[in-house]
N, C-alpha and C positions, 0 to 999 in steps of 0.2 A: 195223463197220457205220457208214454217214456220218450226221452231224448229221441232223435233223430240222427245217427247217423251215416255221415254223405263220405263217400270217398274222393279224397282232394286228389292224391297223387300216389302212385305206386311207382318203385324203384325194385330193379331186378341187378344186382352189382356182381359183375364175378370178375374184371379184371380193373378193379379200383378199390379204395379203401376209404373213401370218402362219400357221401348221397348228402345233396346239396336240394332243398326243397326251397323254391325262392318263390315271389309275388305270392306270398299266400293271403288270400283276400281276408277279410276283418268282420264276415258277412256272420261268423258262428261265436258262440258263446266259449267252446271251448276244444279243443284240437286232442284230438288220440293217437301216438304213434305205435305200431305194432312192430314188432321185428322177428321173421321167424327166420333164424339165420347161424351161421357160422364162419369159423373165420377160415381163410385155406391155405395160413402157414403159422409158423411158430409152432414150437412143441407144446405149449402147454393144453390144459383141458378145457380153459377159456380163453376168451382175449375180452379187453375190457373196451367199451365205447366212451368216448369224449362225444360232447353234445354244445353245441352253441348256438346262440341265437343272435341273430341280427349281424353276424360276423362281432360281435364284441369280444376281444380277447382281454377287458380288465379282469381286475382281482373282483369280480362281481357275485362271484357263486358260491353257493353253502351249498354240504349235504350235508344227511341224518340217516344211517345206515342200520338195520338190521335186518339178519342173518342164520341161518341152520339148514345144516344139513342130517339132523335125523340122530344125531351123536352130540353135536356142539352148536351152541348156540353164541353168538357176539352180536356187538354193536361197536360204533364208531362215530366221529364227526369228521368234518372238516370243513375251514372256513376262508374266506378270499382265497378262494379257485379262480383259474383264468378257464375253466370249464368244466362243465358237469363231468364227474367220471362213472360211469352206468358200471354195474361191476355185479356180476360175472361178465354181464353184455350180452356172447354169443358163444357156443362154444368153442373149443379150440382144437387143431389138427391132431393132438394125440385123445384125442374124445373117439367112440366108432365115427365110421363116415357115415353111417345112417342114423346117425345122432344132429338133431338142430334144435338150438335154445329158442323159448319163446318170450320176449319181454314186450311188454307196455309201459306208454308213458304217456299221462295223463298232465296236460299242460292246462291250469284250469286258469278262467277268464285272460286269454291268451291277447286280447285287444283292451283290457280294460286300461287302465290310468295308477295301479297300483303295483307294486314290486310283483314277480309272478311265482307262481308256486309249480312245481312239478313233483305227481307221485309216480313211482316207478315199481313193478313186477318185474323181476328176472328169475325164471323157473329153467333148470336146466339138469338132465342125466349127465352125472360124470363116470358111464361104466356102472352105472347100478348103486351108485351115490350120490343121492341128489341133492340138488341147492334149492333153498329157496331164499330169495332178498329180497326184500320191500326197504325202496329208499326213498325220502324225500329232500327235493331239490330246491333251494331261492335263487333265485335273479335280481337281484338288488338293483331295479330299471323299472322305470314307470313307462317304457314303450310300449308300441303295441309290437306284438311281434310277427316280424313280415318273413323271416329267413330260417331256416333251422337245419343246420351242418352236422353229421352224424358222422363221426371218423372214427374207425379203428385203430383204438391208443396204440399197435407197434406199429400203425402202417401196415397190416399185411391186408391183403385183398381180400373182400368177402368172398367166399367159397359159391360154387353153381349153384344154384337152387334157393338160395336166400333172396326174401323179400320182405321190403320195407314200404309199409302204406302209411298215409297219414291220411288221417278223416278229420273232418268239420263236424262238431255235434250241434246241434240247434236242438235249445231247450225246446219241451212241448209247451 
């Protein structure tokens, strides 16, 4: 039988730069964020998200990045982050304005007893050259996690029409 999943909470952000999802219960196996979103200032063609959990701002976090857009292909690391950096994220005001990035993040056994892992999709048109990144995320924290802060790395405001859900999967 496939997963189950429940919609915890949805955020609709246009004049903040921040979605703050707090008491998130401990009832699900594992948590889904969806983002379909942009950002509504900065020039560039994205803007990148920082992601935290539990309000913890140590050197807790690792990524594993890869990357292409149809031309070029890379990868990267990065390790004791003071937060997840989701990248491309959303895209960015010199993107069309009927242009909005879609990412997932996949935070699996999000209440267990072990460090946690996050996988990430960020699919996004830049103008007819697209991205696509797959990242994965650690949390070097054996919490359960109850909070999870999604901020727009320059600060600008999520643009109208962006929405952010977070779902509870409850295995079958």
């Amino acid at each position: 039988m496939p997963a189950t999943y429940e919609p915890i909470a949805t955020a609709t952000p246009s004049s903040t730069y921040t979605v703050d999802f707090t008491s998130i219960p401990s009832t699900y196996t594992d948590l889904r964020i969806v983002i379909f979103g942009r950002s509504a200032a900065g020039g560039g063609t994205s803007s990148e998200i920082f992601m935290k959990f539990n309000n913890d701002s140590g050197s807790n976090y690792s990524r594993t990045n890869l990357s292409g857009d149809g031309a070029t292909a890379f990868s990267s690391r990065s390790t004791s982050q003071t937060e997840m950096t989701i990248s491309p994220g959303v895209a960015g005001s010199s993107t069309a304005s009927d242009i909005f990035s879609l990412t997932t993040l996949d935070i699996l056994s999000y209440a267990g007893s072990t460090n946690k892992t996050v996988l990430g999709t960020c699919s996004l048109d830049r103008n007819g050259a697209g991205t696509e990144r797959k990242q994965v995320f650690l949390w070097r924290n054996t919490s359960a996690i109850n909070r999870v802060t999604l901020t727009d790395a320059a600060n600008n405001n999520w643009a109208s029409g962006t929405t952010i859900t977070l779902y509870g999967i409850k295995a079958a």
